[in-house]
C-alpha positions as CSV (number, residue, x, y, z in Angstrom):
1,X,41.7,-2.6,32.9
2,X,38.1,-2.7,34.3
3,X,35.5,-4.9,33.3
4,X,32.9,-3.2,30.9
5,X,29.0,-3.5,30.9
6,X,29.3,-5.0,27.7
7,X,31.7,-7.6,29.0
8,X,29.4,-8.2,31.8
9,X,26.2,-8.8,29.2
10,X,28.1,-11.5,27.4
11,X,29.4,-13.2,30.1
12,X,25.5,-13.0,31.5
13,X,24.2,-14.2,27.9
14,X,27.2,-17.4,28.0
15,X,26.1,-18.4,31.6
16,X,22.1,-18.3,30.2
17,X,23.6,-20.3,27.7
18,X,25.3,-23.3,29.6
19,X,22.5,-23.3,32.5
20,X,19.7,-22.1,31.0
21,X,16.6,-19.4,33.1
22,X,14.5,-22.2,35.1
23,X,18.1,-24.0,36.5
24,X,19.7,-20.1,37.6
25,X,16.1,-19.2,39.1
26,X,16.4,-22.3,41.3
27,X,19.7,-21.4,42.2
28,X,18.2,-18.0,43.2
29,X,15.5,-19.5,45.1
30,X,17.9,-22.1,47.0
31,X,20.5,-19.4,47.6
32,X,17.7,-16.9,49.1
33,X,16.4,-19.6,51.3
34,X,20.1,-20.0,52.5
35,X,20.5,-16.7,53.7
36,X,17.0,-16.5,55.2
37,X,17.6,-19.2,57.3
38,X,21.4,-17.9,58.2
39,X,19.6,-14.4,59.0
40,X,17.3,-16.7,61.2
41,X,19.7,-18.3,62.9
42,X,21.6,-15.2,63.8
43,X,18.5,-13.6,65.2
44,X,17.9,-16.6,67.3
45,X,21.4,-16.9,68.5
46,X,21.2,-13.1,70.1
47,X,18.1,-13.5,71.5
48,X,18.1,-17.5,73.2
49,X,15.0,-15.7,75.7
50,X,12.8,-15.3,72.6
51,X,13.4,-18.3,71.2
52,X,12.8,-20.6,74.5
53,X,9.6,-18.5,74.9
54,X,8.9,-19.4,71.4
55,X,9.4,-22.8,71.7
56,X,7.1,-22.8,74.4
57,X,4.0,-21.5,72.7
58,X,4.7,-18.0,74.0
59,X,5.3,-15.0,72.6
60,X,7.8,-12.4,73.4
61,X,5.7,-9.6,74.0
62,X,3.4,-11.4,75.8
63,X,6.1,-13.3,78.1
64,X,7.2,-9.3,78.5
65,X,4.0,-8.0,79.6
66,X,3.7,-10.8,82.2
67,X,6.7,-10.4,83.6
68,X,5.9,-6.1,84.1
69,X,3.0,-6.8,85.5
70,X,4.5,-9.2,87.8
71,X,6.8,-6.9,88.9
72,X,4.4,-4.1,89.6
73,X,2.5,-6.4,92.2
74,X,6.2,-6.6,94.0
75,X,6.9,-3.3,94.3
């Protein structure tokens, strides 16, 4: 009782149909952007450091190296 790829291929052709290519590639495009930026936001949300430091002007790896060399001068 599966689906078929020949099922599948009409129900692609119907949906071309109703919406036609340019309106399902900016669907595409707006879902793509929506996960990008969901994909962002959970990056930034695990790493708050980087993303102050970014804020800032800075970047990570060079906030990183600062603080090392910092460090070194304690010891």
């Amino acid at each position: 009782m599966g689906i078929s790829w020949q099922q599948l291929l009409i129900v692609l052709l119907i949906i071309i149909l109703i919406f036609g290519t340019k309106k399902l590639k900016n669907i595409g495009s707006d879902l793509g952007g929506a996960v990008k930026g969901f994909k962002k936001a959970m990056s930034d949300e695990e790493n708050p450091e980087k993303k102050s430091l970014e804020d800032k002007g800075q970047t990570f790896e060079g906030s990183a190296e600062k603080v090392d060399t910092t460090k070194q001068g304690e010891k």
